[in-house]
C-alpha positions as CSV (number, residue, x, y, z in Angstrom):
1,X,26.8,14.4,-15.7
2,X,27.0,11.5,-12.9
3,X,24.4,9.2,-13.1
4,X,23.8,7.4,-9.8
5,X,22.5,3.9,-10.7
6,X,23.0,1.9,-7.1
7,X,21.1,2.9,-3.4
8,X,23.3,4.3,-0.6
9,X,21.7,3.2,2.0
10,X,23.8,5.1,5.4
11,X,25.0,8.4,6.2
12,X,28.9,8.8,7.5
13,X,28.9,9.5,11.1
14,X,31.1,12.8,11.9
15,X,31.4,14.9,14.5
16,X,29.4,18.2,13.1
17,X,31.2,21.3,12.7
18,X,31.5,24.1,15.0
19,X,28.3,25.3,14.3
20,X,27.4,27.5,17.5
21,X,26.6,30.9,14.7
22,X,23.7,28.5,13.6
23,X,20.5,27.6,15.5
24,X,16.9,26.7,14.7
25,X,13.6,27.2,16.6
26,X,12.6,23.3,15.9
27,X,12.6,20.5,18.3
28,X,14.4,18.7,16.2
29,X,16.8,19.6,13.1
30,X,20.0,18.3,10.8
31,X,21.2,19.4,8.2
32,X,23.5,17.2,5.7
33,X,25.9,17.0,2.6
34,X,23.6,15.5,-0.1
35,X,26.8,13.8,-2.0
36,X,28.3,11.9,1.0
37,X,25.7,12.1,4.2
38,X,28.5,14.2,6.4
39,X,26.4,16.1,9.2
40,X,27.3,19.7,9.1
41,X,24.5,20.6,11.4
42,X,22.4,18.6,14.3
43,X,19.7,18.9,16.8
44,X,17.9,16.4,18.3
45,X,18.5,14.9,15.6
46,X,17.5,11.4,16.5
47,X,14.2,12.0,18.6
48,X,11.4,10.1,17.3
49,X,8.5,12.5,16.6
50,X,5.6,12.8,14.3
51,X,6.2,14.0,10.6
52,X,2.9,15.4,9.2
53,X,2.8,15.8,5.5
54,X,6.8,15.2,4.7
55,X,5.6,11.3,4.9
56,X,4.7,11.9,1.7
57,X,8.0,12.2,0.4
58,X,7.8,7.6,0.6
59,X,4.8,8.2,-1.0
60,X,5.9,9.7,-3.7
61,X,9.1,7.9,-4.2
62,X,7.0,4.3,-4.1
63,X,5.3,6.3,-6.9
64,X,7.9,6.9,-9.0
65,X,9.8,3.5,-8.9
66,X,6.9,2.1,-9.9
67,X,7.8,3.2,-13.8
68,X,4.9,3.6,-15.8
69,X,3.3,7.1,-14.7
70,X,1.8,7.6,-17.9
71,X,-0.7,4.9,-16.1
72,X,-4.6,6.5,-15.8
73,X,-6.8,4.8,-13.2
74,X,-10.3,5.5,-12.1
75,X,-11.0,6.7,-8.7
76,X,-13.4,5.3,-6.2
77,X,-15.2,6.7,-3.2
78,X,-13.3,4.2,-0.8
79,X,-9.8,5.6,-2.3
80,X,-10.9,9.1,-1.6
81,X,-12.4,8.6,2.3
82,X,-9.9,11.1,3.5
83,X,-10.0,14.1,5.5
84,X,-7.2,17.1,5.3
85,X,-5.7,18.6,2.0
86,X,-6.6,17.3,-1.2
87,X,-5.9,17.7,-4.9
88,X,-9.7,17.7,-5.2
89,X,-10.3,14.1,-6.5
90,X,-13.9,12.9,-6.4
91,X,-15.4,9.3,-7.0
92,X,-15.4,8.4,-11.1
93,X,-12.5,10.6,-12.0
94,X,-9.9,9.5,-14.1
95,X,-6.2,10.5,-13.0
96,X,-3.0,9.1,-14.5
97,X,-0.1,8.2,-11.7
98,X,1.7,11.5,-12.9
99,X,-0.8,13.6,-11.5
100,X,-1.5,12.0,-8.3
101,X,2.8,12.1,-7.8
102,X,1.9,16.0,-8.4
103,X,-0.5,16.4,-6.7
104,X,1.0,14.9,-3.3
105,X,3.7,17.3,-3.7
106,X,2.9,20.0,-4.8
107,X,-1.3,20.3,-3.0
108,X,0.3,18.2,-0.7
109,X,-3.2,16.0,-1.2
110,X,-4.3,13.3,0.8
111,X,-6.5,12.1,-1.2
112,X,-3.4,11.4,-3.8
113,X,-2.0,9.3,-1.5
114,X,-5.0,7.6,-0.6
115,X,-5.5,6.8,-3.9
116,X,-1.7,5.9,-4.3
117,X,-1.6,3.6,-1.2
118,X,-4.6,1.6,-3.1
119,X,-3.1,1.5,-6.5
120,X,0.7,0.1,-5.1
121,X,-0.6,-1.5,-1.8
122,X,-4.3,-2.9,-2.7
123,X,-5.2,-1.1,0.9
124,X,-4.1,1.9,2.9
125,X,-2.8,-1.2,4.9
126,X,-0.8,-3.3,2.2
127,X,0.3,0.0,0.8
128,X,1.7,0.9,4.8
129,X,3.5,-2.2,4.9
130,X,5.6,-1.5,1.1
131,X,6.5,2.0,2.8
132,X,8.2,0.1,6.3
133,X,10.1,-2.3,3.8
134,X,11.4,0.6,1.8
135,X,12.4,2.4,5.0
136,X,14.4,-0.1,6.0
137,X,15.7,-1.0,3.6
138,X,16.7,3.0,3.3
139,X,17.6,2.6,6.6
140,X,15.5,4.7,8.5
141,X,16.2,2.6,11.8
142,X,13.9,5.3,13.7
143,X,10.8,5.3,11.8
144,X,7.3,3.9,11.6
145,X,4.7,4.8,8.8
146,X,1.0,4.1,9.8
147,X,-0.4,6.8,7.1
148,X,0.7,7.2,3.7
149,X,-0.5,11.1,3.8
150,X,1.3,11.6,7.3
151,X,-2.4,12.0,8.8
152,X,-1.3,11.9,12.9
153,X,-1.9,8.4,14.0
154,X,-0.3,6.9,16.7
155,X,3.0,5.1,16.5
156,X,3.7,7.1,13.0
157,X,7.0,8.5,13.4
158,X,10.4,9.6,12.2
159,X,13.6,11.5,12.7
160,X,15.2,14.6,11.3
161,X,17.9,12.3,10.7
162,X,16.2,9.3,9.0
163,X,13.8,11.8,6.8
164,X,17.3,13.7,5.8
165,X,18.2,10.2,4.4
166,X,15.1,9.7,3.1
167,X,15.1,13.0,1.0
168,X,18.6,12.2,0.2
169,X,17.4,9.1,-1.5
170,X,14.4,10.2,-3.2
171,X,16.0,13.0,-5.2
172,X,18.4,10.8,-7.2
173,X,15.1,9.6,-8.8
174,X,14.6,11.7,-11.7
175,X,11.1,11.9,-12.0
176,X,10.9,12.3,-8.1
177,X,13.8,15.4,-8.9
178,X,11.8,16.9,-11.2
179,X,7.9,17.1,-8.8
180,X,9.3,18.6,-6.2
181,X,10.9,21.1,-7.8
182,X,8.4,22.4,-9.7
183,X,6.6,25.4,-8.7
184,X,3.4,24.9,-10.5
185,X,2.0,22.3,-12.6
186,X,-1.1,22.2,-15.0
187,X,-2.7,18.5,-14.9
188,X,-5.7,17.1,-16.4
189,X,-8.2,14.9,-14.3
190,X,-11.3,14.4,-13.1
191,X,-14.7,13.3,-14.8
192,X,-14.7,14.1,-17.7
193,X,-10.6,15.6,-17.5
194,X,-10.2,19.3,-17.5
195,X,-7.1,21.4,-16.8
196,X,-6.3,22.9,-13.3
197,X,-3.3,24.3,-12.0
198,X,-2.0,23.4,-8.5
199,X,1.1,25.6,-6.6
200,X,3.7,24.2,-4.7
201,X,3.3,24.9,-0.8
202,X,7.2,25.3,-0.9
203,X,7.5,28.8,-0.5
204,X,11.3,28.1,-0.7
205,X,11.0,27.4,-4.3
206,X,10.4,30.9,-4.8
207,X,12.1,32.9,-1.7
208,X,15.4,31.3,-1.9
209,X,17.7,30.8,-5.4
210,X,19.1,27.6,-4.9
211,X,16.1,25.7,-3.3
212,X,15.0,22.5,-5.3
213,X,12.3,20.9,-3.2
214,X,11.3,19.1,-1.1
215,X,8.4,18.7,0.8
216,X,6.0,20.7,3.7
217,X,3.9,19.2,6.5
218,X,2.0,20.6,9.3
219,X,-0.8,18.7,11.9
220,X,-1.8,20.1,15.3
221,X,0.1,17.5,16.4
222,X,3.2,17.8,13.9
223,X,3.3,21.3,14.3
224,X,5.4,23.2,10.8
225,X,7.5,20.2,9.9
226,X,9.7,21.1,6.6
227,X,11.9,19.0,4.2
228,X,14.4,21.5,2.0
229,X,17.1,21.1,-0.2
230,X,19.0,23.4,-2.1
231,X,22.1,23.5,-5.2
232,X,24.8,25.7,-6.4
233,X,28.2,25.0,-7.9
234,X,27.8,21.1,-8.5
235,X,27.1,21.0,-4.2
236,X,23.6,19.8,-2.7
237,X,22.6,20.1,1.3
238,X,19.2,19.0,2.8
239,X,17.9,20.3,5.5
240,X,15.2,18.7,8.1
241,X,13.0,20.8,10.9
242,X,10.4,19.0,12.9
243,X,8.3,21.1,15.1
244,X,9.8,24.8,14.0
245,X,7.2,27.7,13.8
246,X,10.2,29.3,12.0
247,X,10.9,26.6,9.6
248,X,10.9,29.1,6.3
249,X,13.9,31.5,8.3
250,X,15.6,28.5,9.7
251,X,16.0,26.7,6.6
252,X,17.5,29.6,4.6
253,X,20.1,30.2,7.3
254,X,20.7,26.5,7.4
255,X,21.0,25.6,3.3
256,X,23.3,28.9,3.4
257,X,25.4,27.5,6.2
258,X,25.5,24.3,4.5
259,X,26.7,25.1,1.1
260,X,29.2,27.4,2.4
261,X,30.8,24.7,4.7
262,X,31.2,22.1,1.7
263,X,33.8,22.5,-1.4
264,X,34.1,20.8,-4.1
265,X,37.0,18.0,-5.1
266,X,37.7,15.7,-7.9
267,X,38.8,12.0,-7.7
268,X,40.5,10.6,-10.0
269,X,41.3,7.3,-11.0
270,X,44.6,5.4,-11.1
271,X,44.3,5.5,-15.2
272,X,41.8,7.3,-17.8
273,X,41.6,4.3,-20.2
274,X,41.4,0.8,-19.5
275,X,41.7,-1.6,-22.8
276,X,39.7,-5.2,-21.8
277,X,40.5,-8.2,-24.1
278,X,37.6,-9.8,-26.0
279,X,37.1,-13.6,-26.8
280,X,35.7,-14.4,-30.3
281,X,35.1,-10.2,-30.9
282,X,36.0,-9.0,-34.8
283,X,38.0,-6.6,-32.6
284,X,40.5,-7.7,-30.1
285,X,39.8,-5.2,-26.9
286,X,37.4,-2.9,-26.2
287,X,38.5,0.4,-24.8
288,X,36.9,2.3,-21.5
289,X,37.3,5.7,-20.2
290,X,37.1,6.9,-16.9
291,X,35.2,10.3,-17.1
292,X,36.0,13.2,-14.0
293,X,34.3,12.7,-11.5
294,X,33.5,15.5,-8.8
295,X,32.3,15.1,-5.1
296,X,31.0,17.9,-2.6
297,X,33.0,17.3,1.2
298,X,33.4,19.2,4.4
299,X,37.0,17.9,3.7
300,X,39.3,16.1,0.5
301,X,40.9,13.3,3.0
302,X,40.5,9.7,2.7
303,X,38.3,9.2,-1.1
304,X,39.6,6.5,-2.8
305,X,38.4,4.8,-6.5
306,X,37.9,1.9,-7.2
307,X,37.6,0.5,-10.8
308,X,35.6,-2.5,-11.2
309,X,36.2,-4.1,-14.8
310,X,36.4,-7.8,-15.6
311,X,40.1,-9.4,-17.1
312,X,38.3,-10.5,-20.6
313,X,35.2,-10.0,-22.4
314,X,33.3,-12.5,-24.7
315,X,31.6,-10.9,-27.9
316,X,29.3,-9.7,-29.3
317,X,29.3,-6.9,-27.3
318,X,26.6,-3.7,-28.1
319,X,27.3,-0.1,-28.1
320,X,25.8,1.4,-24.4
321,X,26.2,-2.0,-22.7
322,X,27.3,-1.9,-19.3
323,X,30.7,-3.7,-18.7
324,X,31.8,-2.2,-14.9
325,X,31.6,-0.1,-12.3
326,X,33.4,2.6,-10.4
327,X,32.8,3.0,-6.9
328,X,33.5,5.8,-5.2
329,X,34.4,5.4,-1.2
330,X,34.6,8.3,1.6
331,X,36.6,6.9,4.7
332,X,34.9,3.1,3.6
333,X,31.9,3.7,2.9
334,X,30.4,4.0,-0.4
335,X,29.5,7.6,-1.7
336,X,28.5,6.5,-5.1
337,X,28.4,3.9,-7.8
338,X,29.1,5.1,-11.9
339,X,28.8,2.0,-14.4
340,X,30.9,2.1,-17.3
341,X,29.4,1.3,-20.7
342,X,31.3,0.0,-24.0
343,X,31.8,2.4,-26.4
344,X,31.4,0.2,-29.4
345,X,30.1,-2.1,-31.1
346,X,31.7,-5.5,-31.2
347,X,30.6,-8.4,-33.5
348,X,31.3,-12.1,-33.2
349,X,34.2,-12.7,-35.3
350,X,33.3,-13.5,-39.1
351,X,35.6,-15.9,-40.0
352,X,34.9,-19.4,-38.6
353,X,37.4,-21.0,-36.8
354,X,37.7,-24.5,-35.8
355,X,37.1,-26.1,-32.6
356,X,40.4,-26.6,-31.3
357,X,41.3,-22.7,-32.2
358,X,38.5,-21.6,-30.3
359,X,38.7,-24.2,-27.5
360,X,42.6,-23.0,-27.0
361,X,42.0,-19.4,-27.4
362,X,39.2,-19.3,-24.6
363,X,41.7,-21.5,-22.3
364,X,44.6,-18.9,-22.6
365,X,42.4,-16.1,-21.1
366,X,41.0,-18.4,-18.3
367,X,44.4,-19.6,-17.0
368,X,45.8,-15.8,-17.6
369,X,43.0,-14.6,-15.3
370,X,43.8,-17.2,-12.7
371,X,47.4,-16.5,-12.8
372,X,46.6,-12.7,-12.8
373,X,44.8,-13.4,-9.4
């Protein structure tokens, strides 16, 4: 329905709820509304500790931003020099980006990233440096990538906290969305390609109804590290464990907890049609509706709306084109961003006037909008 089109880039710091019936065997856990960041559930939630294989999860989502995954490149032994799990890529295969984002996720390879970090990055190093920027631009203030598999290494590091965000921001990409929640997938690659099937390590995906991803890890190091969300009635949680040996238990009481302490509001806006005036159109306004729009809360207070249209409009303007926002705001900060598109077509006027018509038409919308403001 909603289509999120702009990057929220901070969760809204609440005091979590009185959680004392819920409890984890991990050293450090949160568990969040996906919609507006609220923290239902904490623990630790801010020491830095080692992440295993959900690191992936920035390998994945360089992956899919990167747009064409239809994109088939030829492996080398230097991309594949990886120890650990692996999708089974060898030297001289052929693999398109769609298959390595699989593989990642669901074999939870290493070798896919490898071979990712030298696609995006040029290096492991390069590709390192693209996953930092995108954290902090994320703002995951408490992490450090040295690995794009999530290989222990030292000074590679994150946070339940800042991996909730990033798994928050990951899953609004579609293509991202739609990897992790798969439980298998049939690829084709290798040298010649052939057709294997890899399974999901998520056993989530099949023990619990509403789980849609996202991403295991485990090192010696690491110990179980576990990345879940889950959906039902129009609400989303994620949930984060580092170092549980009961992550699979834990995160079933925790998603449960989670979407039973959130319910579901609408916002509306002030109106449900705004009519914008258009310079030089063969039509004299274009009009815009304001669709429902519904957000999952541990509480309705303080949402506001905010429509963001401009005071005129110069034709031609197409059918689909973008023309404004509305933002959406829980206590200040922005929850989301929905653009509003045209939805018509509007030509240049036919009938040629002269220049002085024009030039005085153009003028009286110009001083209106100043006067407006």
């Amino acid at each position: 329905m909603k289509k999120l089109v702009s990057c929220i880039l901070f969760l809204i710091l609440i005091m979590p709820l009185n959680t004392s019936a819920l409890d984890t065997s991990a050293k450090a856990a949160i568990l969040i509304n996906a919609d507006t960041g609220e923290v239902i559930y904490e623990h630790n939630a801010d020491e830095r500790l080692p992440m295993a294989s959900t690191t992936k999860i920035m390998t994945a989502l360089l992956l899919c931003e990167m747009g064409d995954l239809n994109k088939e490149i030829t492996v080398t032994a230097e991309m594949v020099r990886v120890e650990g799990s692996s999708m089974g890529l060898l030297a001289g295969d052929k693999v398109t980006l769609h298959d390595l984002l699989y593989g990642m996720m669901l074999a939870s390879g290493n070798d896919a990233a490898n071979v990712t970090a030298y696609v995006l990055g040029g290096t492991v190093d390069g590709f390192v440096k693209l996953m930092n920027q995108k954290a902090e631009e994320i703002g995951m203030n408490n992490t450090n990538f040295v690995t794009p598999s999530g290989l222990d290494a030292d000074e590679h590091y994150s946070t339940a906290r800042d991996m909730a965000l990033l798994a928050r921001y990951a899953l609004r990409n579609e293509e991202f969305s739609k990897a992790v929640s798969a439980e298998k997938a049939t690829l084709n690659y290798g040298n010649p390609p052939y057709k294997r099937t890899l399974t999901n390590h998520n056993k989530l995906l099949k023990s619990y109804e509403y789980a849609i991803g996202v991403k295991t890890g485990f090192t010696k190091k690491s110990g179980r590290c576990l990345v879940s969300a889950a959906e039902c009635d129009g609400k989303k949680v994620i949930a984060v464990t580092l170092k549980d040996p009961n992550d699979w238990d834990d995160h079933i009481n925790m998603l449960e907890y989670g979407l039973s302490a959130i319910k579901t509001v609408e916002i509306a806006a002030d109106r449900e049609e705004y009519e914008i005036p258009v310079i030089s159109g063969d039509e004299a306004s274009v009009k815009v509706k304001i669709g429902p729009y519904s957000v999952s809360t541990l509480d309705d207070a303080d949402f506001t709306c905010e429509v963001q249209l401009p005071k005129f409009l110069y034709a031609p303007i197409k059918e689909g084109e973008q023309i404004g926002n509305v933002v959406y705001r829980k206590n200040e900060t922005v929850i989301d961003t929905v653009p509003l598109f045209s939805e018509v077509e509007i030509e240049s006027e036919t009938v040629k006037k002269d220049f002085a018509s024009v030039w005085a038409e153009n003028v009286k919308y110009i001083f209106k909008n100043i006067w407006e403001k």
